[in-house]
C-alpha positions as a Python dict, from the first residue, in 0.01 Angstrom:
ca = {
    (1, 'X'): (0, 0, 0),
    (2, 'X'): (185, -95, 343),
    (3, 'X'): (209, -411, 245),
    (4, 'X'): (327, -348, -72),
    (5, 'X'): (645, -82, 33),
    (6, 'X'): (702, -387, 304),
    (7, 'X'): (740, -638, 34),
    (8, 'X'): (1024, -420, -163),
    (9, 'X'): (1164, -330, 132),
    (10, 'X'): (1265, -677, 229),
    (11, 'X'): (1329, -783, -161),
    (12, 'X'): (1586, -450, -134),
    (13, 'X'): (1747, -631, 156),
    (14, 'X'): (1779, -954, 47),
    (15, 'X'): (1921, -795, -322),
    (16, 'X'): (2179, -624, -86),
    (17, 'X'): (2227, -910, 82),
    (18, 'X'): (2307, -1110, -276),
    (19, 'X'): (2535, -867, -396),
    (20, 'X'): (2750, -885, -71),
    (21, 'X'): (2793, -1225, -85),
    (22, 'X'): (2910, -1221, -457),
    (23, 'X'): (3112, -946, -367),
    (24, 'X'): (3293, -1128, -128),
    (25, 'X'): (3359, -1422, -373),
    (26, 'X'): (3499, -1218, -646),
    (27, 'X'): (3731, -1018, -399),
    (28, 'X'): (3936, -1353, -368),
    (29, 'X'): (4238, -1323, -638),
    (30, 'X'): (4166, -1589, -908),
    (31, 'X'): (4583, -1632, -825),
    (32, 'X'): (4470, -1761, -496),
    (33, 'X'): (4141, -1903, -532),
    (34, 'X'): (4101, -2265, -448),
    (35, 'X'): (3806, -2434, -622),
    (36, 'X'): (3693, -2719, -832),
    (37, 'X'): (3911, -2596, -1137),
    (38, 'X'): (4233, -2639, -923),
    (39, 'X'): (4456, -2422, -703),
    (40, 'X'): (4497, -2030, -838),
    (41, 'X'): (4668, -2081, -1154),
    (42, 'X'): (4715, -2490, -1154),
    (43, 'X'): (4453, -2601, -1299),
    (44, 'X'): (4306, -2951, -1306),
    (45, 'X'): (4265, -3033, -1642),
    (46, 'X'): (4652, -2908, -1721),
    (47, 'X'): (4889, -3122, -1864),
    (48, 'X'): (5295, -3137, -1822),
    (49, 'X'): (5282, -2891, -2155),
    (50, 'X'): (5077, -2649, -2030),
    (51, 'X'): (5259, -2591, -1712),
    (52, 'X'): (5577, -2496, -1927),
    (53, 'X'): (5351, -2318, -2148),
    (54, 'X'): (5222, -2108, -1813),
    (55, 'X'): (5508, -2117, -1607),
    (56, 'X'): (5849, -2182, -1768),
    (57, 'X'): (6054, -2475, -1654),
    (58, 'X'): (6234, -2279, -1443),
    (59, 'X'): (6010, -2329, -1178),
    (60, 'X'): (5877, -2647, -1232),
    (61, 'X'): (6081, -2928, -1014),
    (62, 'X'): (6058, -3310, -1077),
    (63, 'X'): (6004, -3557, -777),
    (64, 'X'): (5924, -3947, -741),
    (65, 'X'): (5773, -4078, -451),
    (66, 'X'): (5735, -4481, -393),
    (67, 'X'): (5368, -4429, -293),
    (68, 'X'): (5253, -4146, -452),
    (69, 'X'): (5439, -4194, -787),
    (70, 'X'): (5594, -3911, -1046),
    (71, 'X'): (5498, -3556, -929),
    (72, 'X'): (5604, -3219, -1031),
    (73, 'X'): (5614, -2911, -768),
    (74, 'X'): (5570, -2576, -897),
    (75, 'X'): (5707, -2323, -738),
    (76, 'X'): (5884, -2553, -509),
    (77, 'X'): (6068, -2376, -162),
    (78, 'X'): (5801, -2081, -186),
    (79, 'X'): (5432, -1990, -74),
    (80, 'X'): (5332, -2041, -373),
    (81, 'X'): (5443, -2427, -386),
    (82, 'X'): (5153, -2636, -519),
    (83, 'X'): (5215, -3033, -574),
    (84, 'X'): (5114, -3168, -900),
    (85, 'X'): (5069, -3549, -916),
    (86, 'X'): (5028, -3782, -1258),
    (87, 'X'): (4837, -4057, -1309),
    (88, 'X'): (5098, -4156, -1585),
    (89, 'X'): (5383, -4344, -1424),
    (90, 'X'): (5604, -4191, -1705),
    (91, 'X'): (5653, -3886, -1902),
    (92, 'X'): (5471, -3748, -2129),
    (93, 'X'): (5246, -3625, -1801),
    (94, 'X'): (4876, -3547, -1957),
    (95, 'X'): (4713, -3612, -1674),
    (96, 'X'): (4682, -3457, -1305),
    (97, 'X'): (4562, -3724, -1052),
    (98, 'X'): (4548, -3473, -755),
    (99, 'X'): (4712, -3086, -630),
    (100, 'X'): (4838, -2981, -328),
    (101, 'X'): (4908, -2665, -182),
    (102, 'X'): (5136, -2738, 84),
    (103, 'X'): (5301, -2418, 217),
    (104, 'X'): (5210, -2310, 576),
    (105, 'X'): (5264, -1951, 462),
    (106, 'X'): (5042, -2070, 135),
    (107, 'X'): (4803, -1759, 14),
    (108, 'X'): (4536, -2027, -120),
    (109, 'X'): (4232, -2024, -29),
    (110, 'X'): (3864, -2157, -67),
    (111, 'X'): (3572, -1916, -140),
    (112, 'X'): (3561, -1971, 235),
    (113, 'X'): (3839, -1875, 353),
    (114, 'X'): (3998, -2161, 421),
    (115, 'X'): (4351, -2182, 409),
    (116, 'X'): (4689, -2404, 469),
    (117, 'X'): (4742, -2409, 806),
    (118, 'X'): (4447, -2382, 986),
    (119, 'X'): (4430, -2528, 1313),
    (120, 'X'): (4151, -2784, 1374),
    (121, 'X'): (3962, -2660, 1573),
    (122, 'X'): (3910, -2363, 1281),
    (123, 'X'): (3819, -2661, 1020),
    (124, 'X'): (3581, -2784, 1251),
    (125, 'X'): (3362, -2443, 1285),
    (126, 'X'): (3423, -2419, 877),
    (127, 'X'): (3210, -2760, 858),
    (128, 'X'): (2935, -2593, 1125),
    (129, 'X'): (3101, -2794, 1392),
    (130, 'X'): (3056, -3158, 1288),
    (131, 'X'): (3363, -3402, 1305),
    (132, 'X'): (3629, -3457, 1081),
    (133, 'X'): (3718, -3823, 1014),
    (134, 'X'): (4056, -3876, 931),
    (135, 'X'): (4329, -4151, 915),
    (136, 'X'): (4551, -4173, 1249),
    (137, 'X'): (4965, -4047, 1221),
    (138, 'X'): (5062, -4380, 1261),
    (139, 'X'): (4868, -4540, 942),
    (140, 'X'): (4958, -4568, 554),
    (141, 'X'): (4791, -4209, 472),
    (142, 'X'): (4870, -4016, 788),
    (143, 'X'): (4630, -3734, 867),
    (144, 'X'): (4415, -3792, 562),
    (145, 'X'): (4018, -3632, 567),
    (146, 'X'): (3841, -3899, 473),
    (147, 'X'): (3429, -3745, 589),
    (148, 'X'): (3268, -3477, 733),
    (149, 'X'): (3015, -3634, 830),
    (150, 'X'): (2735, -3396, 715),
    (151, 'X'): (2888, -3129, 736),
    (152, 'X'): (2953, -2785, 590),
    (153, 'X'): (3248, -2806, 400),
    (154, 'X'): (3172, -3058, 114),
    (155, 'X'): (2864, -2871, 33),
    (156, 'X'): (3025, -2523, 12),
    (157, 'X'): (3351, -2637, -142),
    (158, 'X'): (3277, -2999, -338),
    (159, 'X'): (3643, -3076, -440),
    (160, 'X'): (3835, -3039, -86),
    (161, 'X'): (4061, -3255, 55),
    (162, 'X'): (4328, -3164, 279),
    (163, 'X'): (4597, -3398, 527),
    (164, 'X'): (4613, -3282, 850),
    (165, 'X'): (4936, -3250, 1006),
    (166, 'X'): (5043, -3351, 1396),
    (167, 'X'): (5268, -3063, 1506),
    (168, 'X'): (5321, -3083, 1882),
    (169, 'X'): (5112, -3184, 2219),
    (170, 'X'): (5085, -3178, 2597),
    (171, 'X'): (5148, -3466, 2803),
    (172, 'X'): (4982, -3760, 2747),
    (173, 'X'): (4963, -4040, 2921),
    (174, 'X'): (5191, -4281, 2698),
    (175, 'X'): (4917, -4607, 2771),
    (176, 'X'): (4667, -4361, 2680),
    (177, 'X'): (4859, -4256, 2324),
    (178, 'X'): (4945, -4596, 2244),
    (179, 'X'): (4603, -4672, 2261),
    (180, 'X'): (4468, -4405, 2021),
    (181, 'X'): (4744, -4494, 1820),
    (182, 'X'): (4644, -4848, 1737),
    (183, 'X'): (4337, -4716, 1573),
    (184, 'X'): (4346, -4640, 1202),
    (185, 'X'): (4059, -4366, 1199),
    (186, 'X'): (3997, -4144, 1456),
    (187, 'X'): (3714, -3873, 1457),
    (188, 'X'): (3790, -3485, 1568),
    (189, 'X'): (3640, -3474, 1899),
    (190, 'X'): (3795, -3741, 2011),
    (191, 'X'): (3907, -3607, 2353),
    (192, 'X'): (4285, -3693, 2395),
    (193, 'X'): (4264, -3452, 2049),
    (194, 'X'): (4213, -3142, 2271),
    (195, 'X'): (4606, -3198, 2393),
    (196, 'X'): (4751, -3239, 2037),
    (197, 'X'): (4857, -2938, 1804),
    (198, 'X'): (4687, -3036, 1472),
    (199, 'X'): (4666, -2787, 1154),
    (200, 'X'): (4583, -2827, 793),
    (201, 'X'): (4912, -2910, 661),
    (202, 'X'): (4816, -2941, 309),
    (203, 'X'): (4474, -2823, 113),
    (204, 'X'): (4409, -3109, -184),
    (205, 'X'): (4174, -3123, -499),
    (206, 'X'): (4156, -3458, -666),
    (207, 'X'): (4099, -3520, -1040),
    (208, 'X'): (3806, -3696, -1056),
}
């Protein structure tokens, strides 16, 4: 009989425990939640259409970059702004090759809390303190995540991406920067990292 009142005692806890946990998901706005269907209301699978449709085209704004191609912000100037780029090079847009929220004062999130400008060091504990890998400032796709090198993050939130952004630093010695910044890839712990101001400057979920 002890053993038995033991055994529902810990199933009990670990019910609790369950419901907590889902709890905590489903408190995240769908309006903010970032997961593998896209970023709050953007979702993946949307085409040029249904962003009218959702939205209006008063708040959708058309862009053209010479890498990235045609994109369309929504939102654009605001929190809210999310980054929606085509894999058709001309209109009609049908299909979304990546998001971004890019905001600093963004209210996306992952299930996970993580968010838009989120310092490193932050990302680093989200991915139980492995590395990031990411391309250097100075290359063709500055401060792009490109591993996490068994980490956390990929297994809790499959689709995310994000571009890290250099915003300031102490002083460095300038042989010493010029150095790091001849490499293409550089890894999160790499020291000369613990005098540089880096945050998430944008959160992105590619169409694959």
């Amino acid at each position: 009989m002890k053993y038995l009142c033991l055994a529902l005692a810990v199933a009990v806890f670990a019910s609790c425990g369950q419901k907590k946990t889902t709890e905590k998901v489903e408190s995240i706005d769908p309006k903010v939640l970032i997961s593998c269907e896209g970023i709050g209301q953007v979702k993946l699978t949307d085409s040029h259409a249904d962003l009218e449709k959702k939205f209006g085209d008063s708040v959708l704004t058309e862009h053209e970059n010479n890498l990235a191609g045609k994109f369309t912000s929504v939102w654009e100037n605001s929190p809210e702004h999310i980054n929606v780029y085509w894999k058709e090079k001309q209109a009609p847009f049908k299909t979304i090759r990546y998001v971004e929220a890019v905001d600093k004062m963004s209210p996306y999130m992952t299930k996970d809390s993580i968010t838009v400008g989120m310092s490193i060091r932050d990302l680093v504990r989200k991915n139980n303190n492995m590395a990031l890998t990411f391309k250097n400032f100075t290359s063709s796709d500055p401060g792009l995540i490109t591993g996490f090198n068994n980490g956390d993050i990929p297994k809790t939130n499959p689709c995310f991406g994000g571009i890290l952004e250099w915003e300031g630093q102490k002083p460095i010695d300038i042989k010493e920067l010029r150095a790091f910044q001849a490499r293409d890839e550089v890894k999160s712990f790499d020291q000369i990292l613990q005098r540089m101001d880096i945050a998430l400057g944008a959160i992105r979920l590619t169409n694959k």
